[in-house]
Biotite code that builds the C-alpha atoms (Angstrom):
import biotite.structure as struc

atoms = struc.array([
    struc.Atom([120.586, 100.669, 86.686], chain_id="A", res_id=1, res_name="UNK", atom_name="CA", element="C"),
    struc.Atom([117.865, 102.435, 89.235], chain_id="A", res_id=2, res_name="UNK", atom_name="CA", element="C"),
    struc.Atom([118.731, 106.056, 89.660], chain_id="A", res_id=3, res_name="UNK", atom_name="CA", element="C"),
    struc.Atom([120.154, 107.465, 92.720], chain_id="A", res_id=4, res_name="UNK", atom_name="CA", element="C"),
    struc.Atom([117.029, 108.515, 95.136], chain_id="A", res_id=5, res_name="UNK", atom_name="CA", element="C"),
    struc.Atom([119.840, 112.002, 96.255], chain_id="A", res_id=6, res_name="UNK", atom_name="CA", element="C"),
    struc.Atom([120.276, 112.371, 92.713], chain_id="A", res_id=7, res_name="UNK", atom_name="CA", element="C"),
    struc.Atom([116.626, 113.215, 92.166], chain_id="A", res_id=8, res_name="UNK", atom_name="CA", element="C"),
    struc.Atom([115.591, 114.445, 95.318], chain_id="A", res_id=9, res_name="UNK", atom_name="CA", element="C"),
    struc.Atom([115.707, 118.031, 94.383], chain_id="A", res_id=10, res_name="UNK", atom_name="CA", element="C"),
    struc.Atom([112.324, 117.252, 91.630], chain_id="A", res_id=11, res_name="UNK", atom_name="CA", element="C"),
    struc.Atom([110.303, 116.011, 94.498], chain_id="A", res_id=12, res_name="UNK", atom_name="CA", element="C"),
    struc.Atom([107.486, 117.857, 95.525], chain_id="A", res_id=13, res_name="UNK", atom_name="CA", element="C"),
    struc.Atom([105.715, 117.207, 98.823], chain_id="A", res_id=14, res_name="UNK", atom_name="CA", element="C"),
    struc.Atom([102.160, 118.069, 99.646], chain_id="A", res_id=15, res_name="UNK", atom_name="CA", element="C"),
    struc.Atom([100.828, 117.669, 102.564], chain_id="A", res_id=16, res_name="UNK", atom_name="CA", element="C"),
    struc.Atom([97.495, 117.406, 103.554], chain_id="A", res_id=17, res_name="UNK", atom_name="CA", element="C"),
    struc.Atom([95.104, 115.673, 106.178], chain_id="A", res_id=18, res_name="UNK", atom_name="CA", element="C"),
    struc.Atom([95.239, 112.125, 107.055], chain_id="A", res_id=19, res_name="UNK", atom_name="CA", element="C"),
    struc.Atom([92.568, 109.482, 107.650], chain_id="A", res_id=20, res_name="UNK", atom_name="CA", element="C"),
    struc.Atom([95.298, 107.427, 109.652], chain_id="A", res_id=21, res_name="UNK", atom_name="CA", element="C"),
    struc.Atom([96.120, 106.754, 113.173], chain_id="A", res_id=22, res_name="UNK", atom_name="CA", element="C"),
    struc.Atom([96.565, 109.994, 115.633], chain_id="A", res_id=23, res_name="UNK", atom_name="CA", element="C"),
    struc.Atom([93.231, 110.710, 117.365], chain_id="A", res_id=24, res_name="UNK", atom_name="CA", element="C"),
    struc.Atom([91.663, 114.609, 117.458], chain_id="A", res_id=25, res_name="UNK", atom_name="CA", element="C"),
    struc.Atom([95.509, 114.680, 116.101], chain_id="A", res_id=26, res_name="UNK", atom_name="CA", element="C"),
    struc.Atom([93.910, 114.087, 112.713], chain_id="A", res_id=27, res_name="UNK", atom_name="CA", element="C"),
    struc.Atom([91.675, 116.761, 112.620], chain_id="A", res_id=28, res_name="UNK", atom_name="CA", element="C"),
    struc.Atom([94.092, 119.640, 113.456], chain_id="A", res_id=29, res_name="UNK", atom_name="CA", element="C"),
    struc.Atom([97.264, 118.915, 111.547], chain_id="A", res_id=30, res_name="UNK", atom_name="CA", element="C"),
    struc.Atom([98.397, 117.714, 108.001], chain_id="A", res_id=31, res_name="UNK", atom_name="CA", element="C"),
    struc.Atom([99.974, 114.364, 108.248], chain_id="A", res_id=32, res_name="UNK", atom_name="CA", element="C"),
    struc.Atom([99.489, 113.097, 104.830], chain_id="A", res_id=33, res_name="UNK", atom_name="CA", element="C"),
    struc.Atom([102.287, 113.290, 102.298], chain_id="A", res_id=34, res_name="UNK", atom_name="CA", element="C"),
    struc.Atom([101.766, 113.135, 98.941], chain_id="A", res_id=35, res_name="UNK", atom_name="CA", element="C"),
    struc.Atom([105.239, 112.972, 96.380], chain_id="A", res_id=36, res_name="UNK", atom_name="CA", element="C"),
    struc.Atom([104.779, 114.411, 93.081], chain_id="A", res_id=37, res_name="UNK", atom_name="CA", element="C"),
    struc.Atom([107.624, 113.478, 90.372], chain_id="A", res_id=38, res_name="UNK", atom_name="CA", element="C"),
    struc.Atom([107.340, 114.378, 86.915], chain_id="A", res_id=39, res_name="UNK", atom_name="CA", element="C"),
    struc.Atom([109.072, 111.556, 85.415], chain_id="A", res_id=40, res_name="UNK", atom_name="CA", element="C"),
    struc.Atom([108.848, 112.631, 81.876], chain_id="A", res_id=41, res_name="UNK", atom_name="CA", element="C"),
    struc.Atom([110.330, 116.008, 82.193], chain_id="A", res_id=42, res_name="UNK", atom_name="CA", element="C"),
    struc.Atom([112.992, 114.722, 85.084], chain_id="A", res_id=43, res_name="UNK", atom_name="CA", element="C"),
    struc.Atom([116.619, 116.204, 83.575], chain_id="A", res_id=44, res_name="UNK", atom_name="CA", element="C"),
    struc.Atom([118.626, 113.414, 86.107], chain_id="A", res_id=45, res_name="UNK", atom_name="CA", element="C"),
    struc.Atom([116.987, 110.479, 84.386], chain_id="A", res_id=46, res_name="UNK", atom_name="CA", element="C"),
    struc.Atom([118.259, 108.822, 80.789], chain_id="A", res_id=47, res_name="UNK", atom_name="CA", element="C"),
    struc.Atom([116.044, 107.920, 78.609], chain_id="A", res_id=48, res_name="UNK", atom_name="CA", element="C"),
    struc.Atom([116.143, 103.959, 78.971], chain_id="A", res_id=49, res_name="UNK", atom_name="CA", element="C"),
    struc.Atom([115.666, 104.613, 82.939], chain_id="A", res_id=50, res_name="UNK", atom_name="CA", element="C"),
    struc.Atom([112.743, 106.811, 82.137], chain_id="A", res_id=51, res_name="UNK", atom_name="CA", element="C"),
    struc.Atom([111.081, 104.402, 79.599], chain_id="A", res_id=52, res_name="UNK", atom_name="CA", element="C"),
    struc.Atom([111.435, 101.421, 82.037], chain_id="A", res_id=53, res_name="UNK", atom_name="CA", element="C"),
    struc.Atom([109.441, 103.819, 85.188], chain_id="A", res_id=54, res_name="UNK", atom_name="CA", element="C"),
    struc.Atom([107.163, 104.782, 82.541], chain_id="A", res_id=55, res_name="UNK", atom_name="CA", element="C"),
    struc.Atom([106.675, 100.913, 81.637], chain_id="A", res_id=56, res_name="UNK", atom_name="CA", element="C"),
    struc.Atom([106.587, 99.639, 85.236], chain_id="A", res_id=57, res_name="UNK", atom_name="CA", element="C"),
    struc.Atom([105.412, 101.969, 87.446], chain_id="A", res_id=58, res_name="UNK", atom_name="CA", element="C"),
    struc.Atom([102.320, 103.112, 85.166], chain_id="A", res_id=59, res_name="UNK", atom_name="CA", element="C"),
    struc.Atom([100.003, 102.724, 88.016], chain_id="A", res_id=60, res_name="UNK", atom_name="CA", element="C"),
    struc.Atom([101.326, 105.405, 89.288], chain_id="A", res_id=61, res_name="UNK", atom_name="CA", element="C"),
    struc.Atom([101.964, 107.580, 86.789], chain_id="A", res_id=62, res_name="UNK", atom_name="CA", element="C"),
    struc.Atom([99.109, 110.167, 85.611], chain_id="A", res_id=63, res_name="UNK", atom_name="CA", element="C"),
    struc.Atom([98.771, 111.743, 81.875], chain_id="A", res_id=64, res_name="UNK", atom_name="CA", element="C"),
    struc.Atom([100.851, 114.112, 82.751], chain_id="A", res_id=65, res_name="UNK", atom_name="CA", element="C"),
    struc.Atom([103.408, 112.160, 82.995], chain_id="A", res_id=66, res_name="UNK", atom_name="CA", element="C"),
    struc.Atom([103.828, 112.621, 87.111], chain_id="A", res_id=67, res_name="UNK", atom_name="CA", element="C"),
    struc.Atom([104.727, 110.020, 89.702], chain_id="A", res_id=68, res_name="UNK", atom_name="CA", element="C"),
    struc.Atom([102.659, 110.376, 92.691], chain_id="A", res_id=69, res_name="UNK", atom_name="CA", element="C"),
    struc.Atom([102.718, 108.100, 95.898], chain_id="A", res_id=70, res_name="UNK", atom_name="CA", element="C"),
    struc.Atom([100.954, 109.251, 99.438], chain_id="A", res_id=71, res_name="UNK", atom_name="CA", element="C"),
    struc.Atom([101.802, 108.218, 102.959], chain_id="A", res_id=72, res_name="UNK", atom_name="CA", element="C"),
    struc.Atom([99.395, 108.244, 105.817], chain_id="A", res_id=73, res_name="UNK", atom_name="CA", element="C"),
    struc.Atom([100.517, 105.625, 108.399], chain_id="A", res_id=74, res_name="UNK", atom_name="CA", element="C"),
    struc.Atom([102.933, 107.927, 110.742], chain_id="A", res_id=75, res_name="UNK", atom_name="CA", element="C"),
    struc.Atom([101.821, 109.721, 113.157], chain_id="A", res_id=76, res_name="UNK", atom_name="CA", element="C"),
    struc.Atom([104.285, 112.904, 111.878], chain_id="A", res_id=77, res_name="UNK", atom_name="CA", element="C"),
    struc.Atom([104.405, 114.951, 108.435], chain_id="A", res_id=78, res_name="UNK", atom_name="CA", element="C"),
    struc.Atom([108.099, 114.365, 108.744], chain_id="A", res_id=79, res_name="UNK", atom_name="CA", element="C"),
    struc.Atom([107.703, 110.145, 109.615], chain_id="A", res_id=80, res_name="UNK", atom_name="CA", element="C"),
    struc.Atom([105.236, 109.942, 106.758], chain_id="A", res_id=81, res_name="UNK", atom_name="CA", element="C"),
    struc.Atom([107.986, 112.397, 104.069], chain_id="A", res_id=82, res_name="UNK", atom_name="CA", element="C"),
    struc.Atom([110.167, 109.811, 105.232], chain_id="A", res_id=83, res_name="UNK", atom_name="CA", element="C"),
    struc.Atom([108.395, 106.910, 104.705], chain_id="A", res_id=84, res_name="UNK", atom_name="CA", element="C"),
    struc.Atom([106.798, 107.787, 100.851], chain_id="A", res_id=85, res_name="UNK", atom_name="CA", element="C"),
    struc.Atom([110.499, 108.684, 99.818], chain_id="A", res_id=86, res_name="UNK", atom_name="CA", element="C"),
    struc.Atom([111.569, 104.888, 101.370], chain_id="A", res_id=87, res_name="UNK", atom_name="CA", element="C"),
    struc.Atom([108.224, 103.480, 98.990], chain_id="A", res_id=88, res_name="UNK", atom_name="CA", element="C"),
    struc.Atom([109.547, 105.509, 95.627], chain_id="A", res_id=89, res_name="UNK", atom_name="CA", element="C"),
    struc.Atom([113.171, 103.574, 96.665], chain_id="A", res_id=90, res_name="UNK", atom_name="CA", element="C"),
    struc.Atom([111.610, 100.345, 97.031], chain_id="A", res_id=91, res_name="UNK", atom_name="CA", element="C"),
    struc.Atom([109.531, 100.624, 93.773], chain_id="A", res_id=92, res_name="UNK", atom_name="CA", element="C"),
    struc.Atom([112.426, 102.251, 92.050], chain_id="A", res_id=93, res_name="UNK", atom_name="CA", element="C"),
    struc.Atom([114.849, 98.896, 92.927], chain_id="A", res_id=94, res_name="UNK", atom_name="CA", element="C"),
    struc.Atom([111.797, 96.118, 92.073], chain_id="A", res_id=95, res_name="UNK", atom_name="CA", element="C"),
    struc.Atom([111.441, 98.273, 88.658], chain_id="A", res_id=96, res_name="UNK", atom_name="CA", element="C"),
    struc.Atom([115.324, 97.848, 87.683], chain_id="A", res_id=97, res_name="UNK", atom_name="CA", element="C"),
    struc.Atom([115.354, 94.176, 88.988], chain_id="A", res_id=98, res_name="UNK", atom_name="CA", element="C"),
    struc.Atom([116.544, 91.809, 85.939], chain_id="A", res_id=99, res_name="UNK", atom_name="CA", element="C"),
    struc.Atom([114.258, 89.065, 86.030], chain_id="A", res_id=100, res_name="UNK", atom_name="CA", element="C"),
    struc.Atom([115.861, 86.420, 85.921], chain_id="A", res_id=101, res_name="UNK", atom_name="CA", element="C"),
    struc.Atom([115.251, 84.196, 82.721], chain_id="A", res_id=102, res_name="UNK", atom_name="CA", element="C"),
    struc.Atom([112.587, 80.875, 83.131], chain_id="A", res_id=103, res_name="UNK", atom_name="CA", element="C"),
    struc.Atom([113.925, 77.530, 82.173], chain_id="A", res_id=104, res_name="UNK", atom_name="CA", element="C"),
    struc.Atom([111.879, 75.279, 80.720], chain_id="A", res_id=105, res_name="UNK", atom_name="CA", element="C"),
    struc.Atom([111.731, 71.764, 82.384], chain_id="A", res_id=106, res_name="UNK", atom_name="CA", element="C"),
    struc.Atom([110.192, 68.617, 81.662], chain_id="A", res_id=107, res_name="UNK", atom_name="CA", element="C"),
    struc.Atom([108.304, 66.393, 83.865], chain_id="A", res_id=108, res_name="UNK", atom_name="CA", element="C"),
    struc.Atom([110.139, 63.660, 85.579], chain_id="A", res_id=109, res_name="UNK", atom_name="CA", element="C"),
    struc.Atom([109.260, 59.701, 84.427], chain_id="A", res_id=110, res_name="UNK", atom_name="CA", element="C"),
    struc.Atom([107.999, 59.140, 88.083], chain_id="A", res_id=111, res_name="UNK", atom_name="CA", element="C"),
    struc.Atom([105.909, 62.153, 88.060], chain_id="A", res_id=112, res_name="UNK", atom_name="CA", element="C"),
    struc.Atom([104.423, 60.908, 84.495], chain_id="A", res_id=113, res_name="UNK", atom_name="CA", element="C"),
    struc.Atom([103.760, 57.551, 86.069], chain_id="A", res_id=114, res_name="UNK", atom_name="CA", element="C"),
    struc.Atom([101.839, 58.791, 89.554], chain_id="A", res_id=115, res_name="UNK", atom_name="CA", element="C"),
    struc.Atom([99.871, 61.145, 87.171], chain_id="A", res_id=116, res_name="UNK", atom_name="CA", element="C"),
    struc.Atom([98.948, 58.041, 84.863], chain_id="A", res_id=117, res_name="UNK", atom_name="CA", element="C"),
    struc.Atom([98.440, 55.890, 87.771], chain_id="A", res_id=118, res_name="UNK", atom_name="CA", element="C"),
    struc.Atom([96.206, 58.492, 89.569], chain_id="A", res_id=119, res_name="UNK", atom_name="CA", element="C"),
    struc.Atom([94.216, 58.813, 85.995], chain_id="A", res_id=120, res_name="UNK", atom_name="CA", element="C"),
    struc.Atom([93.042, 55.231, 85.991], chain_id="A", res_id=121, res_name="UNK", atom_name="CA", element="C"),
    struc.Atom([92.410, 54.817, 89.976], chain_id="A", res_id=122, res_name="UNK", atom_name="CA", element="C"),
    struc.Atom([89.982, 57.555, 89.403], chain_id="A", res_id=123, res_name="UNK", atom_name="CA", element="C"),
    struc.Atom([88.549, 56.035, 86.246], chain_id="A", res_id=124, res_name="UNK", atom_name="CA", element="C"),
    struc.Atom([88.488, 52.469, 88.191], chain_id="A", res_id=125, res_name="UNK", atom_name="CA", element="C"),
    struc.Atom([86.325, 54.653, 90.573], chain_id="A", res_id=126, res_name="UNK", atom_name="CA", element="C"),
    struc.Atom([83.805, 55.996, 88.490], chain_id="A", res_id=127, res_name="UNK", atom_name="CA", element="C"),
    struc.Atom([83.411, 52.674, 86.804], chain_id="A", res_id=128, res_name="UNK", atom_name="CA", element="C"),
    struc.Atom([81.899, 51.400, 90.181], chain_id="A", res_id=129, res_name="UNK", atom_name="CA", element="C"),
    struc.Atom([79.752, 54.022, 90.126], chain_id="A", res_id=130, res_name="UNK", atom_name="CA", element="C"),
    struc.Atom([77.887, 52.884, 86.883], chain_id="A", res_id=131, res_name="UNK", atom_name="CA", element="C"),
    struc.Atom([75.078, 51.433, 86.580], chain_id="A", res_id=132, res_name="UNK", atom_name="CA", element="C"),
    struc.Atom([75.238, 47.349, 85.938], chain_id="A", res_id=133, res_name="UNK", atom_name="CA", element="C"),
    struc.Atom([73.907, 46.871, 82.261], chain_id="A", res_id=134, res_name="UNK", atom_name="CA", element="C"),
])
């Protein structure tokens, strides 16, 4: 079961810093960028099967130190963009505790096995045309 984003929202840490992103000489003057900083591995609201499966499926985000860290740039506002990297963390949070669910194996149909036979020897019908007559 994903962990409650309010239940861990007090280990967040924001940084904010300048952003490349829309905004004009807006850009240059103020610190749009939001970086979140979570250290999973020392986070006291997390068990330790939740924290082994964020580990195991969110590693590309994870550092060495064992901290989660997502940035948002696209809004115009600090407070937009704060918004929008905790909405990301939620998203990736839910697709990491997704149970995928379990492939069944199938077998070919007999009609498919025929048009794949019959398909085999029109094209072998055609490159026998091609060959030279001995």
């Amino acid at each position: 079961m994903s962990p409650a984003i309010s239940a861990i929202s007090s280990e967040f840490i924001f940084a904010a810093s300048r952003s490349s992103g829309p905004g004009g000489q807006n850009v240059n003057k103020v610190n749009t960028k939001v970086t979140l900083h979570w250290d999973v591995t020392n986070s006291v609201d997390l068990t330790d099967e939740q924290r082994e499966t964020i580990k195991a499926k969110l590693k590309s985000h994870i550092n060495k130190e064992g901290v989660l860290q997502l940035t948002s740039q696209e809004k115009r506002s600090q407070l937009q963009n704060k918004e929008d990297v905790v909405q990301k963390l939620e998203r990736l949070l839910t697709k990491a505790f997704e149970k995928k669910k379990p492939r069944k194996a199938t077998k070919p149909s007999k009609a498919a096995k025929q048009k794949r036979v019959l398909h085999k020897k029109q094209h072998g019908e055609k490159k026998k045309w091609r060959q030279r007559p001995d």
